[in-house]
C-alpha positions as CSV (number, residue, x, y, z in Angstrom):
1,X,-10.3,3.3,-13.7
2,X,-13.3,2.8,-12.1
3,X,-15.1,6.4,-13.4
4,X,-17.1,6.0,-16.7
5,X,-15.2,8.8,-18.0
6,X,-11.8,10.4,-17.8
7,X,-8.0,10.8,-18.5
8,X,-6.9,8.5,-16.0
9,X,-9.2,5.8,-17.1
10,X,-8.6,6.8,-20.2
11,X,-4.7,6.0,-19.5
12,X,-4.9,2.9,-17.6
13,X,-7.4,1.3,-20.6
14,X,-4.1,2.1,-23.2
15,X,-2.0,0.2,-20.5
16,X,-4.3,-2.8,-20.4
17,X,-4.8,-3.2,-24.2
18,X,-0.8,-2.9,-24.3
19,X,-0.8,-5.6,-21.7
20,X,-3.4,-8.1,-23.9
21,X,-1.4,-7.4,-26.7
22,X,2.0,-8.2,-25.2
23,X,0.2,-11.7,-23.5
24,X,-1.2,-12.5,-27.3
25,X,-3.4,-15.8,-27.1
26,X,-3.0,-18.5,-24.3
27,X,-4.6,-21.4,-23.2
28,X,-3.9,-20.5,-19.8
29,X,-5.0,-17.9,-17.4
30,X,-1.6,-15.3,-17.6
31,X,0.2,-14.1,-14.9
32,X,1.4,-10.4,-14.8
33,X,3.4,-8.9,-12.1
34,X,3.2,-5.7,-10.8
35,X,6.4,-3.4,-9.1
36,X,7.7,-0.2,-8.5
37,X,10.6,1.4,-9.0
38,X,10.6,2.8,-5.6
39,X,8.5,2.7,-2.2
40,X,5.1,4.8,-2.8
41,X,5.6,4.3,-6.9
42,X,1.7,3.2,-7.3
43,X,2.6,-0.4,-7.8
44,X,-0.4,-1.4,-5.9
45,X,-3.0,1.6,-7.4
46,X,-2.1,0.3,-10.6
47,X,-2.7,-3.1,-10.4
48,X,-6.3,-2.7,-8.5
49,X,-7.3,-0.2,-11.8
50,X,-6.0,-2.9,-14.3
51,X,-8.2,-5.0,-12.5
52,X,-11.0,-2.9,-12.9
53,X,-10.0,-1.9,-16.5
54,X,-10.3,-5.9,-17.1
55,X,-13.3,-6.2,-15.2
56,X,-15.2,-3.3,-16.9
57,X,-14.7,-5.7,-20.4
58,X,-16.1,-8.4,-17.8
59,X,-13.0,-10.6,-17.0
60,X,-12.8,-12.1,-13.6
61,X,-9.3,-11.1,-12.2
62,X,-7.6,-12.7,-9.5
63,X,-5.2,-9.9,-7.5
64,X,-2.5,-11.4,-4.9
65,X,-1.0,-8.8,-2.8
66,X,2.5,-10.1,-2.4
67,X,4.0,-6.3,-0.6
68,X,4.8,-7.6,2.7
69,X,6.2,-3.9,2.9
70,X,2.7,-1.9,2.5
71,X,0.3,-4.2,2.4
72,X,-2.3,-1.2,1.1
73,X,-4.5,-3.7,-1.0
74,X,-4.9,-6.3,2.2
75,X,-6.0,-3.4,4.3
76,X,-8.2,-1.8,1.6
77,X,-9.9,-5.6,1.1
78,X,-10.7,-6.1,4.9
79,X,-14.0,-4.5,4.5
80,X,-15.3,-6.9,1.7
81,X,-17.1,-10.0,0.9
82,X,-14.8,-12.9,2.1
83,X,-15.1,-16.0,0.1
84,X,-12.4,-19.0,-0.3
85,X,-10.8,-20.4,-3.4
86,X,-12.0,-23.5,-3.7
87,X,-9.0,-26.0,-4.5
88,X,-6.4,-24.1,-2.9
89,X,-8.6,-23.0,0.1
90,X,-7.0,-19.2,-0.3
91,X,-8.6,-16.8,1.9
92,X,-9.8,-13.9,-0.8
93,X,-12.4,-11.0,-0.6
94,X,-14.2,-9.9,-3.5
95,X,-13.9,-6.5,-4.5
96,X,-16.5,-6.2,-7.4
97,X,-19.2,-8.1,-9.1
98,X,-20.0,-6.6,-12.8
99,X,-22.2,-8.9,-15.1
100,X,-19.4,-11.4,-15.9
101,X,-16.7,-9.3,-14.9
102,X,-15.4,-10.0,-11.0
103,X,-12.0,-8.8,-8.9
104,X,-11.2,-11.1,-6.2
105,X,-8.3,-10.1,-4.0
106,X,-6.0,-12.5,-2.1
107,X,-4.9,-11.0,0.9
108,X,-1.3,-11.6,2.9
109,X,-2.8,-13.2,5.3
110,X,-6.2,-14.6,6.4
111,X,-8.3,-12.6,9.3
112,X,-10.9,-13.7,11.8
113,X,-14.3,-14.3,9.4
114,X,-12.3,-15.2,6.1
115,X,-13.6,-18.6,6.7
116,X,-17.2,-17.3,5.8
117,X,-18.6,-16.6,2.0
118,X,-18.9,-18.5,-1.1
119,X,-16.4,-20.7,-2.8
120,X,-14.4,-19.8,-5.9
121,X,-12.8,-21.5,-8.6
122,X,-9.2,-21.7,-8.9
123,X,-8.8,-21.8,-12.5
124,X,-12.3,-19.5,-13.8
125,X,-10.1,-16.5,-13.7
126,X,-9.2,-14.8,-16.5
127,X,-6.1,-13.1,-15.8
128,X,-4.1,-12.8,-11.7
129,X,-2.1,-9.7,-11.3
130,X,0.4,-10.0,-8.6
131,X,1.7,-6.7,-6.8
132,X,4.9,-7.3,-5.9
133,X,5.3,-4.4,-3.9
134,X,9.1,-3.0,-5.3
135,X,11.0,-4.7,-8.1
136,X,13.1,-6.7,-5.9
137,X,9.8,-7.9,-5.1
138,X,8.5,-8.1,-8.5
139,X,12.2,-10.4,-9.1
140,X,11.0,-12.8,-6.0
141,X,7.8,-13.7,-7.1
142,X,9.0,-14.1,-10.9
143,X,11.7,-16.1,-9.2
144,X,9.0,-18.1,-6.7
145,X,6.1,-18.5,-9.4
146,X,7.9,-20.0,-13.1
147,X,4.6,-19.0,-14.9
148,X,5.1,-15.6,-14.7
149,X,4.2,-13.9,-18.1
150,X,4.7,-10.4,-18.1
151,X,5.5,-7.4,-15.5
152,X,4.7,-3.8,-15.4
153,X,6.8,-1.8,-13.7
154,X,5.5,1.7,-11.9
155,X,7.5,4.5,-11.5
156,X,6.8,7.9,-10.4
157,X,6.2,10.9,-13.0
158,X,10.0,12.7,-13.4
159,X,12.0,8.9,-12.5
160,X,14.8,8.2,-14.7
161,X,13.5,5.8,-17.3
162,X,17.5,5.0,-17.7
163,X,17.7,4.3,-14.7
164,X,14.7,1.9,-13.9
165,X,15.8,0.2,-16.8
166,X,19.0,-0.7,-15.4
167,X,17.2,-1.8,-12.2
168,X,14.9,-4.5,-14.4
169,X,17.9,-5.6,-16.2
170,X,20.3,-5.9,-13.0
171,X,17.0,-7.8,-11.2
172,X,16.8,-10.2,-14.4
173,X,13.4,-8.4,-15.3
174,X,13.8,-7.1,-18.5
175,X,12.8,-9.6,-20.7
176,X,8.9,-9.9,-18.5
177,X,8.8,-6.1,-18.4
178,X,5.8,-5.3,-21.4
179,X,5.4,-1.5,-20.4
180,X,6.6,1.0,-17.9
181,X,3.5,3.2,-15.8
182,X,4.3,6.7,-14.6
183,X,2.0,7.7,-11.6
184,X,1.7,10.5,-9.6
185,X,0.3,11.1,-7.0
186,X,-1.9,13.6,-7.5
187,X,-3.3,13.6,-10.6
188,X,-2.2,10.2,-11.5
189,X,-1.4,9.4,-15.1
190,X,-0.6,5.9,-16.5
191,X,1.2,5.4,-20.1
């Protein structure tokens, strides 16, 4: 999502403007969940380029890695800017700076140095994706956190839609789910 040109970003910019249509107008900052259908699904791949997608139209993004499972976005943050939220005091790293856009990641859990780096406001984000990790996961947090909005739900290319369907309605998702992404893994291709 981050290339200036391409299918995949291509892909992923149809996914977000399904996601701002599906949100409509709010006064508040939206919430959107992000799970796969299975382990290794792209849960977390998609959620870091819906943050860039919103970023490149320069929104400031707040991404909370809530897969305890494989923590990939924690890991992949450790290397960047640490800064602090300033009324929760959240540990969080920022992962781009654009103009006006900005992705700020809140990791699992805090590491030795996340007390350094500037302070960011709580409630100046335009939009937090959560990845959930799996959709048991993505159930949790929509269980945990009332002001959920809206989920999308990753599967890989070939899943049975059918099937992953019956999974969100079993999990009590159905009714947040706004689109299904197919990923790959190589080649990836959201829709």
């Amino acid at each position: 999502a981050m290339r200036a040109a391409g299918r995949y970003r291509a892909d992923v910019d149809v996914l977000f403007d399904s996601l701002l249509d599906a949100l409509g107008a709010s006064s508040r900052t939206p919430f959107v969940v992000v799970g796969g259908a299975a382990s290794g699904s792209g849960a977390s791949t998609i959620a870091l380029s819906l943050a860039h997608a919103a970023c490149n139209r320069g929104l400031r993004v707040l991404i909370v890695d809530r897969n305890a499972q494989a923590p990939t976005l924690s890991r992949f943050a450790a290397d960047f800017e640490p800064a602090r939220l300033q009324r929760s005091g959240a540990a969080v790293r920022v992962l781009r700076r654009d103009g006006e856009g900005e992705i700020v990641l809140q990791p699992l859990a805090s590491e030795a140095g996340d007390e350094d780096g500037e302070t960011r406001d709580d409630d100046a984000f335009d939009l937090v994706l959560i990845d959930a990790g799996q959709l048991r996961g993505a159930a949790r947090v929509a269980r945990e956190i009332e002001s959920v909005d809206a989920m999308i739900a990753v599967a890989r290319n070939g899943a049975d839609v059918g099937r992953v369907e019956e999974d969100l309605d079993r999990l009590g998702l159905s009714d947040l789910c706004v689109a299904l992404a197919f990923n790959s893994a190589r080649g990836s291709s959201a829709r």
